[in-house]
PASEBA-1860 file (N, C-alpha, C; in nm, 3 decimals):
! residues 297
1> XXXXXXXX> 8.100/11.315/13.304/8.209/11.235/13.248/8.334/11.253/13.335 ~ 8.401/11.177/13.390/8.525/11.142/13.475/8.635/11.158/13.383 ~ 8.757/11.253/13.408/8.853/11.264/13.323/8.923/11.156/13.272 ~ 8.908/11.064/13.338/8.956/10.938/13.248/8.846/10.935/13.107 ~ 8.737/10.910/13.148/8.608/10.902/13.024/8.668/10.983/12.948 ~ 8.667/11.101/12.966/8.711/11.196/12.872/8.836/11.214/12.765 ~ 8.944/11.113/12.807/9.058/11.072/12.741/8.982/10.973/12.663 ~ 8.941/10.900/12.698/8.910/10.791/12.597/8.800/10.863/12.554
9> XXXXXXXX> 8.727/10.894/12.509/8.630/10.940/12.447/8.728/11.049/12.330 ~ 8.811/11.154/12.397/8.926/11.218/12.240/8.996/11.122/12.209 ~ 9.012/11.031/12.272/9.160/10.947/12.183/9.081/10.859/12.074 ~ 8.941/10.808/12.112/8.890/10.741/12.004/8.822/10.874/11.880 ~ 8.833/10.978/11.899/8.788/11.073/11.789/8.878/11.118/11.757 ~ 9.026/11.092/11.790/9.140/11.088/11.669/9.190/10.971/11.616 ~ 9.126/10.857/11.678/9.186/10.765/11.607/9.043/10.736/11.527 ~ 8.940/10.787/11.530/8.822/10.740/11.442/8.760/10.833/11.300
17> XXXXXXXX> 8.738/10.919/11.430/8.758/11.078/11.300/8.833/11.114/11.245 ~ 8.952/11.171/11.330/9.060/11.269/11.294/9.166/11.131/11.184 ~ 9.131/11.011/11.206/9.223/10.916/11.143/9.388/10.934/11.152 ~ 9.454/10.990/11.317/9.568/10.996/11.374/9.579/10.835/11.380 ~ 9.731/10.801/11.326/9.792/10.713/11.313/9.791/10.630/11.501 ~ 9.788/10.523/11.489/9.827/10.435/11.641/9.953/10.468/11.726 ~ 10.013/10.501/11.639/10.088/10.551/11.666/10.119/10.666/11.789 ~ 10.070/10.785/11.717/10.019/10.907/11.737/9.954/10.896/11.884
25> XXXXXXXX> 9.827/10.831/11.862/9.703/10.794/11.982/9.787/10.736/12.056 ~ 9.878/10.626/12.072/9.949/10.604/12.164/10.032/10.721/12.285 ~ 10.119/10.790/12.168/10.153/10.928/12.266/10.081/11.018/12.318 ~ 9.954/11.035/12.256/9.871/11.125/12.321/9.780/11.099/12.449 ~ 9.818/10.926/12.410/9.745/10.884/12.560/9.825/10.863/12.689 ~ 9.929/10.871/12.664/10.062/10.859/12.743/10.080/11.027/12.784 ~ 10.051/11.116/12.727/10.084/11.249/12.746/9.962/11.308/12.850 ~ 9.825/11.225/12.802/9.727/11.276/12.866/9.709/11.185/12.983
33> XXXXXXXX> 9.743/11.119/13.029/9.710/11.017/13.173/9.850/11.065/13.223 ~ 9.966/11.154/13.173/10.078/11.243/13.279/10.016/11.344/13.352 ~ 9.921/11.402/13.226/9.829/11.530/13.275/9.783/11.517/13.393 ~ 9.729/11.406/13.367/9.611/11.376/13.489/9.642/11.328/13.638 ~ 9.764/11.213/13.603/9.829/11.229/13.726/9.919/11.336/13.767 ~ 9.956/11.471/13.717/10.022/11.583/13.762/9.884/11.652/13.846 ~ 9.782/11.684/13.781/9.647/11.758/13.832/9.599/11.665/13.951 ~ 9.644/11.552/13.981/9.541/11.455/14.120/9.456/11.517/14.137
41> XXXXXXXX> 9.395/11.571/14.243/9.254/11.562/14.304/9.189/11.702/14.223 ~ 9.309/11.789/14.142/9.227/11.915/14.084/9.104/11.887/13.987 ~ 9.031/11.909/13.957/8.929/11.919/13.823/8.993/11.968/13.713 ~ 8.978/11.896/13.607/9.037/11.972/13.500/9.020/12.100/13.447 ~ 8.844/12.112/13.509/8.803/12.255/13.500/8.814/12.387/13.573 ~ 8.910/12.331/13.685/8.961/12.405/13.758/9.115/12.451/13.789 ~ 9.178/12.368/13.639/9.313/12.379/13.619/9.334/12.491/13.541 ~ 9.415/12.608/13.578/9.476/12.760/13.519/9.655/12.765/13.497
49> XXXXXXXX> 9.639/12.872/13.431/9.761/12.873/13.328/9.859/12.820/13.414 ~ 9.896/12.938/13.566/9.985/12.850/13.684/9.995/12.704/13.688 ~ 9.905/12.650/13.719/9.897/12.460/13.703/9.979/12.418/13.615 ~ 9.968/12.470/13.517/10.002/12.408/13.358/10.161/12.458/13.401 ~ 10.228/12.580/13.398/10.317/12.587/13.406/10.425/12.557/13.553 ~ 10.333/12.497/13.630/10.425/12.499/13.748/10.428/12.302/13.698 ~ 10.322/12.226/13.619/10.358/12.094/13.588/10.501/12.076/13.445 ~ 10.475/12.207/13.364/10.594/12.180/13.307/10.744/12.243/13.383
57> XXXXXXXX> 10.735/12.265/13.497/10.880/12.303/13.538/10.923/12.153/13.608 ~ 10.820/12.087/13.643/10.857/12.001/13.782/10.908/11.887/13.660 ~ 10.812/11.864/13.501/10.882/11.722/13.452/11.005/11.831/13.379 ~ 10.996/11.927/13.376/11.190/12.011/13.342/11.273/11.963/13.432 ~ 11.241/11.960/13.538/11.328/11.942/13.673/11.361/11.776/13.668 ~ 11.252/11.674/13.610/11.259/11.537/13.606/11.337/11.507/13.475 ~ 11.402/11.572/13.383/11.450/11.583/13.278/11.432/11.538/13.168 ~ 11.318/11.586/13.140/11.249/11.612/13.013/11.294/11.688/12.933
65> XXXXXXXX> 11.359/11.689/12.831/11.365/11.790/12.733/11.244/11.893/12.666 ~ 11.324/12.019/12.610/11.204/12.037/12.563/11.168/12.055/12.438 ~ 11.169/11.941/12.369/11.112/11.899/12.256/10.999/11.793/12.290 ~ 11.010/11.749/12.396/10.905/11.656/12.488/10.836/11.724/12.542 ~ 10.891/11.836/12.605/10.779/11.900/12.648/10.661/12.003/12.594 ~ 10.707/12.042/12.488/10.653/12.103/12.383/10.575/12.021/12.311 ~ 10.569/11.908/12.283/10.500/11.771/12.215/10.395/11.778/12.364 ~ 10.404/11.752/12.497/10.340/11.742/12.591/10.181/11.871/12.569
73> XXXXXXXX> 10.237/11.970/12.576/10.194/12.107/12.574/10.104/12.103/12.453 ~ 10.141/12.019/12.345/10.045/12.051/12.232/9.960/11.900/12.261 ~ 9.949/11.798/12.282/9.855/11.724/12.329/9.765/11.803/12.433 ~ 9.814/11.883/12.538/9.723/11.865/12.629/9.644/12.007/12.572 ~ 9.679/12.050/12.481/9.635/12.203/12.447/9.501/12.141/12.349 ~ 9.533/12.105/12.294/9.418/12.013/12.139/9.333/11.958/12.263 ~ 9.336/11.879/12.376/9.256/11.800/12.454/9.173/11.907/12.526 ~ 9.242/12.040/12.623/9.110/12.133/12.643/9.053/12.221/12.541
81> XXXXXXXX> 9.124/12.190/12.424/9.042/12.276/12.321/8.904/12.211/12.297 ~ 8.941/12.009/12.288/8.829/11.957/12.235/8.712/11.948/12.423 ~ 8.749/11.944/12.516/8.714/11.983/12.644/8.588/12.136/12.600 ~ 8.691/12.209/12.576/8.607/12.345/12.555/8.474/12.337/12.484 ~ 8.524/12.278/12.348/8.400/12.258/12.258/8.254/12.179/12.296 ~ 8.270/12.146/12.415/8.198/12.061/12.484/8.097/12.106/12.640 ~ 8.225/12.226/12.649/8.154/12.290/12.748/8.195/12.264/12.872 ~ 8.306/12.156/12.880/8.345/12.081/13.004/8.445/12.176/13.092
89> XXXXXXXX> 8.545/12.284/12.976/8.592/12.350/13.037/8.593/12.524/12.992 ~ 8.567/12.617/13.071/8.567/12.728/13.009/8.678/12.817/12.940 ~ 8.800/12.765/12.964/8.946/12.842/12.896/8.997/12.732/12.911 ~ 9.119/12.743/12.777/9.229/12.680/12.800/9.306/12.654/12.899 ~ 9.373/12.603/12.947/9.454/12.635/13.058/9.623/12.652/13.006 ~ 9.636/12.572/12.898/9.771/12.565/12.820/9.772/12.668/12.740 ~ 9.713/12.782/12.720/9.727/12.873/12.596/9.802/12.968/12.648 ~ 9.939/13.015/12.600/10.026/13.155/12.631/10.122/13.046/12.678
97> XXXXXXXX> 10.132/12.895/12.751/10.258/12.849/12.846/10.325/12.752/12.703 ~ 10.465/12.828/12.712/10.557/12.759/12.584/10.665/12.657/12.672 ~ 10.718/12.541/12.655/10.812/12.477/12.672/10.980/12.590/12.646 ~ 11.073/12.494/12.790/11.202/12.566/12.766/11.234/12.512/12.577 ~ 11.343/12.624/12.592/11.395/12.571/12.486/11.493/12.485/12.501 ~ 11.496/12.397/12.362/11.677/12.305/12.395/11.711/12.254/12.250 ~ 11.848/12.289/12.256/11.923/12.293/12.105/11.901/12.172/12.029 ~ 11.858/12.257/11.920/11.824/12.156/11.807/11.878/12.059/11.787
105> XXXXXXXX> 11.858/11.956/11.727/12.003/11.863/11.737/11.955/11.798/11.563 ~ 12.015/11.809/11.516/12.040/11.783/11.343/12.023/11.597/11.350 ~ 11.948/11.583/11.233/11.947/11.374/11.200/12.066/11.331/11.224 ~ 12.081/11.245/11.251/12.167/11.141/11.254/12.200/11.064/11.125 ~ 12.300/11.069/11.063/12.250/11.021/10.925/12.394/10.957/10.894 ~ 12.428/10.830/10.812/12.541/10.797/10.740/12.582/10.839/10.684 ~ 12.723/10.796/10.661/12.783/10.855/10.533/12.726/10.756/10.396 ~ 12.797/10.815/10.282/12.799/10.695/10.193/12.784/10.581/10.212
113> XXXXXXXX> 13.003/10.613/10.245/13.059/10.439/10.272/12.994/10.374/10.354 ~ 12.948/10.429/10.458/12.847/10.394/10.633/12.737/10.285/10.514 ~ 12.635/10.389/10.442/12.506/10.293/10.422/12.545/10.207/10.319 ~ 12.667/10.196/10.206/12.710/10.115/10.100/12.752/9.940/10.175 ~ 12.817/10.009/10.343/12.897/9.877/10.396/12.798/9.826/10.426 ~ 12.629/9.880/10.492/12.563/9.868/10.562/12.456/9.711/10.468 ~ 12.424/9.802/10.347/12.333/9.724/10.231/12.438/9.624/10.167 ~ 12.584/9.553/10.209/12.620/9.405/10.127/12.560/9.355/10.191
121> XXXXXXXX> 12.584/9.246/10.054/12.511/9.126/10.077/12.577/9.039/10.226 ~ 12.471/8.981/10.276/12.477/8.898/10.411/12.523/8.727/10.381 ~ 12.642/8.675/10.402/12.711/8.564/10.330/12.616/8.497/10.490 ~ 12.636/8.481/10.573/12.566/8.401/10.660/12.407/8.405/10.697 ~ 12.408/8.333/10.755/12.224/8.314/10.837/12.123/8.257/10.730 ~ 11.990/8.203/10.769/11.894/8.200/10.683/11.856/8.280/10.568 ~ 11.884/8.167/10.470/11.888/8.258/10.335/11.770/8.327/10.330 ~ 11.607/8.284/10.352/11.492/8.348/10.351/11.519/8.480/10.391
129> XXXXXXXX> 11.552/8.482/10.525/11.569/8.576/10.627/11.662/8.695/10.561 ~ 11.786/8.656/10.514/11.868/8.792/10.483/11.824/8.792/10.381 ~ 11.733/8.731/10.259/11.652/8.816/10.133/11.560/8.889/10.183 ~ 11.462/8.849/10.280/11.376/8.974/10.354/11.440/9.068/10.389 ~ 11.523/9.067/10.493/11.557/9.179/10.591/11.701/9.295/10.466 ~ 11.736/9.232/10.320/11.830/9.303/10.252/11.734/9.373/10.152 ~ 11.586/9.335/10.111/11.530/9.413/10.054/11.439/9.530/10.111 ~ 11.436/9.430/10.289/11.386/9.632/10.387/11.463/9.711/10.389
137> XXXXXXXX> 11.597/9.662/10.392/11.694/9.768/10.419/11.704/9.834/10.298 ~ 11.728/9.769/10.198/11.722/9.841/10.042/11.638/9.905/10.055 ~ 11.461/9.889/10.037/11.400/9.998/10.052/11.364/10.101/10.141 ~ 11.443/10.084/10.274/11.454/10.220/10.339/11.506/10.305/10.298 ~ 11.669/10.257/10.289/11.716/10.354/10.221/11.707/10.425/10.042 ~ 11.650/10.326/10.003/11.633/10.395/9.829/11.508/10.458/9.833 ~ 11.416/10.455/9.901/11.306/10.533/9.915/11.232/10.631/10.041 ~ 11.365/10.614/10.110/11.350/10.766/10.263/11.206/10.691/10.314
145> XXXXXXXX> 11.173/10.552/10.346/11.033/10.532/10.437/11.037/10.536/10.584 ~ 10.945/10.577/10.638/10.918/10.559/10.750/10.942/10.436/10.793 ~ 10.926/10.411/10.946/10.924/10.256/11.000/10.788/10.227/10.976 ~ 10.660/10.275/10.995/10.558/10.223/11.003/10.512/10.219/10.843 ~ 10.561/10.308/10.746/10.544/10.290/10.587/10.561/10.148/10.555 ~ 10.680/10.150/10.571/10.730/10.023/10.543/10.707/9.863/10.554 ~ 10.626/9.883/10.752/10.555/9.782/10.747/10.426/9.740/10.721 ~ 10.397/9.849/10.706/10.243/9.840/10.659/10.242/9.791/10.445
153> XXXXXXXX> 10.332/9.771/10.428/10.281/9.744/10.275/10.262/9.635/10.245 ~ 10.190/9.618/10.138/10.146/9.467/10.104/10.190/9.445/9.996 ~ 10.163/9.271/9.969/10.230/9.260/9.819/10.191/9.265/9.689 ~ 10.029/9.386/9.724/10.001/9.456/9.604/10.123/9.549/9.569 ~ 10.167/9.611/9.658/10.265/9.719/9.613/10.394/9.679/9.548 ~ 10.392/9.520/9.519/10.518/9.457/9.457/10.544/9.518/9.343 ~ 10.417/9.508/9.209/10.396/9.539/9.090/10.487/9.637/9.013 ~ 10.415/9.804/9.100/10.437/9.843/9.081/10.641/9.936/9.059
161> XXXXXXXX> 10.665/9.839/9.198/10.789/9.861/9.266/10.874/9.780/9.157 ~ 10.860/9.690/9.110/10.945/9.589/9.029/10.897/9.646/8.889 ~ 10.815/9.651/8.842/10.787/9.740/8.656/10.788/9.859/8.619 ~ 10.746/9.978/8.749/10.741/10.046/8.724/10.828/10.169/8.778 ~ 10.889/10.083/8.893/11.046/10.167/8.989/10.950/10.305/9.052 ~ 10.836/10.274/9.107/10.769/10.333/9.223/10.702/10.270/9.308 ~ 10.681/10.289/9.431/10.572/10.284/9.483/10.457/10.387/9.588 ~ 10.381/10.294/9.596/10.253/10.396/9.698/10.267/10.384/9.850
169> XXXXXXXX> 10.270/10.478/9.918/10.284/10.448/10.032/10.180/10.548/10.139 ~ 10.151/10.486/10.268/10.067/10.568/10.343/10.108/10.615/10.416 ~ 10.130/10.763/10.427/10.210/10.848/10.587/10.147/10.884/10.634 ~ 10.200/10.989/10.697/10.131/11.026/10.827/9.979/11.108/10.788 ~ 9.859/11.088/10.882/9.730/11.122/10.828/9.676/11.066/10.734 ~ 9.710/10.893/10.683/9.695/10.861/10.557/9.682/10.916/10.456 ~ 9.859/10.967/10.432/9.825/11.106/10.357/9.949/10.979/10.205 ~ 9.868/10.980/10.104/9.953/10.865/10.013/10.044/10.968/9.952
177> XXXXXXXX> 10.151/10.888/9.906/10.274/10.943/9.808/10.322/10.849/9.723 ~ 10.384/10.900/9.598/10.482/10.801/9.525/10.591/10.809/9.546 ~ 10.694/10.713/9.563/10.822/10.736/9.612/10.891/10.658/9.511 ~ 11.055/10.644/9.461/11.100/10.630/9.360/11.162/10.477/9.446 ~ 11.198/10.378/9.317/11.261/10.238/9.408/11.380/10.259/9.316 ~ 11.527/10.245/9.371/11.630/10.212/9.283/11.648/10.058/9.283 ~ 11.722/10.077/9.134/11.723/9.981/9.089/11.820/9.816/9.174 ~ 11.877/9.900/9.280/11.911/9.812/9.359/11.821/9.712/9.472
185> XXXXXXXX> 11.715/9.862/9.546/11.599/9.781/9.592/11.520/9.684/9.488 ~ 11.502/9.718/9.382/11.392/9.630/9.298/11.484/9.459/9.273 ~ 11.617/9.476/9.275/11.635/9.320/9.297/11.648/9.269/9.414 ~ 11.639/9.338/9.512/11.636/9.283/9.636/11.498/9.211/9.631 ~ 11.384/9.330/9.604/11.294/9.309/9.635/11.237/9.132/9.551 ~ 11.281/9.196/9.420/11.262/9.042/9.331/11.310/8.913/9.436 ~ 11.432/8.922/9.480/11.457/8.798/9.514/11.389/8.743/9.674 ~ 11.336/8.880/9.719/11.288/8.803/9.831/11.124/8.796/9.802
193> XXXXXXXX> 11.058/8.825/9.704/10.915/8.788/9.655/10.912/8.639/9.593 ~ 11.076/8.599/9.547/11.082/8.479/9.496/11.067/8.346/9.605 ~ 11.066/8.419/9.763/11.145/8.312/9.863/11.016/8.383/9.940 ~ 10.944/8.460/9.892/10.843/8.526/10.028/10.725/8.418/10.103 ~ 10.674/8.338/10.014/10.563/8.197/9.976/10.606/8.131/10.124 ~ 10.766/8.094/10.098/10.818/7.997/10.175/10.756/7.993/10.330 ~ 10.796/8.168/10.404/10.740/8.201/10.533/10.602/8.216/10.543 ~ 10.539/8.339/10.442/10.452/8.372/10.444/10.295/8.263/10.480
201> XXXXXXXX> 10.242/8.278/10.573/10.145/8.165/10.557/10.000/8.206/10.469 ~ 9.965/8.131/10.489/9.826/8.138/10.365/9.738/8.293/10.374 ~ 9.746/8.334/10.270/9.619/8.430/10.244/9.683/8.586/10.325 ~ 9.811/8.547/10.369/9.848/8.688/10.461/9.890/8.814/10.342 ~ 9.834/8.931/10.415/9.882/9.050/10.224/10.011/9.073/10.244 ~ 10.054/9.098/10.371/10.175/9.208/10.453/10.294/9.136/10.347 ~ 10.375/9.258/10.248/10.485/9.256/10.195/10.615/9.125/10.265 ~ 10.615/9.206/10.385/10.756/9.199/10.457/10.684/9.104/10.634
209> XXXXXXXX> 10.726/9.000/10.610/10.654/8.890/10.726/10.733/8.848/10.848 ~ 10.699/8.764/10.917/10.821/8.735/11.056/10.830/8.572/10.992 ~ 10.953/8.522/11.097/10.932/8.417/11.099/10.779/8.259/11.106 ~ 10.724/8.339/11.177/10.583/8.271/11.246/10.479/8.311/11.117 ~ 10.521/8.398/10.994/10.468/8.396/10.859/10.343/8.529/10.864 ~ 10.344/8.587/10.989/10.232/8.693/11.003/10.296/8.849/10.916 ~ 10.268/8.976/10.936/10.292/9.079/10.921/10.419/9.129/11.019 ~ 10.549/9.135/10.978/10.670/9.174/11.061/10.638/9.301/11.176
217> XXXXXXXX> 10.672/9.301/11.312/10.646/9.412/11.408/10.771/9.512/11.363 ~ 10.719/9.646/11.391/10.840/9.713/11.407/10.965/9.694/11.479 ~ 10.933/9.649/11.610/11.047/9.639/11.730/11.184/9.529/11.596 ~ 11.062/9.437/11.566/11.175/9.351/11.478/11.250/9.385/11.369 ~ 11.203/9.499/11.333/11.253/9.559/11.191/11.390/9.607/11.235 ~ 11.366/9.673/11.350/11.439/9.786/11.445/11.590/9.701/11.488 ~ 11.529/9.563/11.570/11.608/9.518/11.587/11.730/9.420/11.512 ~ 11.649/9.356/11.353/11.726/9.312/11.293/11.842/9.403/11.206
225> XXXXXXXX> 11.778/9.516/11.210/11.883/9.639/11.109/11.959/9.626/11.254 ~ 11.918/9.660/11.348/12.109/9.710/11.457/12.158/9.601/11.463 ~ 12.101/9.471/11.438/12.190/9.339/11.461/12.263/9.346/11.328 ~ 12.243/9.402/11.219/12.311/9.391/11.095/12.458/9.476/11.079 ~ 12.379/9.591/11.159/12.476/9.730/11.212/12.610/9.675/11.277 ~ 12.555/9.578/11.398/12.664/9.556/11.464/12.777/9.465/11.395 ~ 12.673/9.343/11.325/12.787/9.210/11.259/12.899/9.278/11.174 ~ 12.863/9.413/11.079/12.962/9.479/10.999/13.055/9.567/11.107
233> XXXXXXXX> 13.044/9.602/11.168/13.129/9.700/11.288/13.078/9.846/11.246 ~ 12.929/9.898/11.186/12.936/10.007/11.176/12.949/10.085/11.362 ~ 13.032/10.176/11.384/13.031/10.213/11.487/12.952/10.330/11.566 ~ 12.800/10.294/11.523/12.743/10.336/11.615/12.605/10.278/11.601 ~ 12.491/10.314/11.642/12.368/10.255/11.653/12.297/10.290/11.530 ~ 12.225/10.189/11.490/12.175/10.233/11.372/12.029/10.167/11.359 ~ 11.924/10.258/11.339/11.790/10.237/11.349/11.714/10.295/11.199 ~ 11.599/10.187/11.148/11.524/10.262/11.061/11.549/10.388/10.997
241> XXXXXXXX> 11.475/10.514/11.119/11.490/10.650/11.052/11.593/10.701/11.025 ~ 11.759/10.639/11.056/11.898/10.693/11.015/11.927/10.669/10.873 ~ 11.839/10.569/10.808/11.831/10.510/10.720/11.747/10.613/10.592 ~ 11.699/10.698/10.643/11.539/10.786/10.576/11.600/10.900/10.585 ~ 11.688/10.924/10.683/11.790/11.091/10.711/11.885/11.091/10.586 ~ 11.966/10.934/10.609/12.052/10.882/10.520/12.018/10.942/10.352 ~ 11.878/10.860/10.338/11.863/10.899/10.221/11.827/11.031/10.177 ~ 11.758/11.124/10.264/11.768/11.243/10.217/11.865/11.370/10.245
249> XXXXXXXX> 11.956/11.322/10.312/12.060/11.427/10.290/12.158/11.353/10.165 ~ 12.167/11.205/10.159/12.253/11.218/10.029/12.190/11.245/9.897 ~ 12.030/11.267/9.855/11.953/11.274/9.773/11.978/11.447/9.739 ~ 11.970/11.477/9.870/12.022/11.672/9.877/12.129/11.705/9.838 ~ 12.220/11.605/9.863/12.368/11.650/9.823/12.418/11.640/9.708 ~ 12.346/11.561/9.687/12.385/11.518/9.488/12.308/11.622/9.415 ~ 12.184/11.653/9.469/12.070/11.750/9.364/12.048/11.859/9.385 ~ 12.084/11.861/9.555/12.053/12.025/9.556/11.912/12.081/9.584
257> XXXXXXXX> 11.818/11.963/9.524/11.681/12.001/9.490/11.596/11.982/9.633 ~ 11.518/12.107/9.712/11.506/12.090/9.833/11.358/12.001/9.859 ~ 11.295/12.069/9.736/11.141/12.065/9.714/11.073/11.925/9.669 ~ 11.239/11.837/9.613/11.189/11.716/9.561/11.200/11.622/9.703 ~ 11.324/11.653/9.766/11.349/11.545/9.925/11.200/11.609/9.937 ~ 11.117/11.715/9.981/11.055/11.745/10.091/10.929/11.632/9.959 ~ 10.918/11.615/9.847/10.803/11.525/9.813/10.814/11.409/9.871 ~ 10.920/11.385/9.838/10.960/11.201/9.873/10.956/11.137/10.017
265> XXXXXXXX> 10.962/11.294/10.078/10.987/11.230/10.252/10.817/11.247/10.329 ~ 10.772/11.311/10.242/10.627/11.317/10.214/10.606/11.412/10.369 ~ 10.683/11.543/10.346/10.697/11.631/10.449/10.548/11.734/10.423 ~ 10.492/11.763/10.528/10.373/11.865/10.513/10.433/11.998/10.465 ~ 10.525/12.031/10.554/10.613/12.180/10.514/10.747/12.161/10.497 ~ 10.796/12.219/10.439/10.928/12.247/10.366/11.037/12.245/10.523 ~ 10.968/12.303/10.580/11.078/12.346/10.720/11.161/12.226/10.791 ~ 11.075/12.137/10.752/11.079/12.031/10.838/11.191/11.969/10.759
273> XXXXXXXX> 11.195/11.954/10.612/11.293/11.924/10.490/11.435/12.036/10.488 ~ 11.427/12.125/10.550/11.516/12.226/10.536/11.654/12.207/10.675 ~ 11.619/12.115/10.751/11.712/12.089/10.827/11.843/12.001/10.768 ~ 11.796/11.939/10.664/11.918/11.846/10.606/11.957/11.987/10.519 ~ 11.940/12.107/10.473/12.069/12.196/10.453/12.158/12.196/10.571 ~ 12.089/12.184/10.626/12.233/12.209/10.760/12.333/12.086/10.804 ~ 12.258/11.960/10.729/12.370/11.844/10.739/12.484/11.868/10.594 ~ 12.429/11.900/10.483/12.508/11.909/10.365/12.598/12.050/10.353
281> XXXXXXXX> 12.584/12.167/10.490/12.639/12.258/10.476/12.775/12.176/10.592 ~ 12.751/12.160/10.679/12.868/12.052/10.768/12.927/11.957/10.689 ~ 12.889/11.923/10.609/12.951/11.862/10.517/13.055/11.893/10.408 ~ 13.033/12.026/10.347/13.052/12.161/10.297/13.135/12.200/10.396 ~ 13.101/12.262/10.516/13.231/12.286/10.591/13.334/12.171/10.669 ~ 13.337/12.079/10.649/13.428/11.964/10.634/13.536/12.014/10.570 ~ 13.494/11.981/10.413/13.575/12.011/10.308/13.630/12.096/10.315 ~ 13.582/12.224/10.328/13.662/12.403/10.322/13.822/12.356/10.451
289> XXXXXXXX> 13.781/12.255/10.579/13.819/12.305/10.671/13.987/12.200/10.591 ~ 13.959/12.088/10.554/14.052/11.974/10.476/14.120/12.071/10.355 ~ 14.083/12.128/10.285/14.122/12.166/10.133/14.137/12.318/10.171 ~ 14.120/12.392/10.238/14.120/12.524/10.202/14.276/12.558/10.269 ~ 14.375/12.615/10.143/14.530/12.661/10.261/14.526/12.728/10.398 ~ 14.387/12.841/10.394/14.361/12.925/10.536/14.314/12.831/10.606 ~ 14.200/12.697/10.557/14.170/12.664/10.695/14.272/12.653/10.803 ~ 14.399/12.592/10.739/14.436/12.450/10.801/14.570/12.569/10.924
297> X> 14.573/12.486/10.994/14.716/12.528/11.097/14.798/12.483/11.088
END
């Protein structure tokens, strides 16, 4: 088997077996054809720990961060593991080599007023259009979804979202959750299920559609929220997941409750949920620095 064969042969047993999102398989195939052109004429079975670490200094040097490179390092580590199991290679070559480090950098997230200016109502453009694109935005933010959650739902999931102020959604590993709809998304949502027929063409399931009446792409989701971003003057860039940060640091800040964001955001571990303490403690030290007589100079 030719190391190309061999990429495609793991990438289709995570996207077949392992049921890794397209997503996912996308980066891992992008991570593993870097591999391969860093190794040229070596054998993979003849690639050692040196290799591995003299390829992560050179994309350090090409300026890679290393949160990229550490994402790099664990693709290519899972790929000679599944290599190994096979017999193709006798050791790891990535096991013991860690990525530099580089400072964390906390969500990006709105304020209030930021996502309140963000969700009015849209007085111009195609009325169809701003009832679609005001009930995605509603339910990003009232229910912390992913970009790909979001587009993937259908308009079975109306039902429940409009009677019962939940819905089901599929994350990462098709791993399902219930997530809560406020009562602001659920009339969004009403009014653009009332106008959805109009685009939608025959027999299509997808919730949230394009113009041309198919299943909406992400890029478009992406791009109609920053075109919305910009028409209000929020002043800075604003994408999907600022929208999902949004909602769970202000969900944290009101409740406190760490364990309920980490259900809703449909986090595997808590750790990953525990970084928005550190947006609501900056927030917290805001205030001390405004109100406290010692802060101030």
């Amino acid at each position: 088997m030719t190391p190309g064969d061999a990429v495609v042969a793991y990438l289709a047993e995570l996207a077949e077996q392992r049921r890794q999102s397209p997503h996912t398989v996308s980066n891992y195939r992008r991570d593993l054809v870097r591999l391969l052109a860093l190794a040229g004429e070596t054998p993979l079975a003849d690639l050692r720990v040196h290799h591995i670490r003299r390829f992560v200094a050179q994309m350090h040097g090409q300026g890679l961060s290393g949160r990229s490179l550490a994402r790099q390092l664990s693709a290519w580590r899972g790929f000679f593991n599944w290599l190994g199991r096979g017999d193709a290679v006798k050791a790891n070559p990535c096991e013991g080599v860690r990525s530099p480090k580089s400072p964390k950098n906390l969500p990006n997230a709105l304020s209030v007023d930021e996502s309140a200016r963000l969700l009015e109502p849209d007085e111009e453009g195609d009325s169809v259009l701003v009832a679609r694109d005001a009930a995605m935005f509603e339910l990003f933010y009232s229910s912390g979804l992913r970009l790909a959650e979001l587009a993937a739902l259908d308009c079975e999931a109306l039902d429940s979202a409009l009677h019962e102020g939940e819905i089901r959604v599929l994350g990462k590993r098709n791993k399902a959750r219930l997530v809560p709809v406020g009562s602001k998304a659920r009339e969004a949502l009403a009014a653009w299920a009332a106008v959805r027929d109009s685009l939608a063409t025959a027999e299509e399931p997808a919730l949230f559609v394009s113009r041309r009446g198919g299943r909406i792409s992400h890029r478009m989701i992406q791009l109609r929220l920053a075109r919305r971003a910009v028409q209000l003057g929020v002043p800075r860039h604003v994408h999907p997941h600022m929208l999902r940060h949004s909602f769970a640091s202000h969900v944290l800040q009101s409740s406190g409750d760490l364990r309920a964001v980490q259900e809703m955001l449909g986090h595997a571990s808590i750790a990953s949920t525990q970084v928005y303490t550190h947006l609501d403690f900056q927030h917290l030290a805001k205030v001390y620095d405004l109100a406290h007589p010692r802060a101030k100079r």
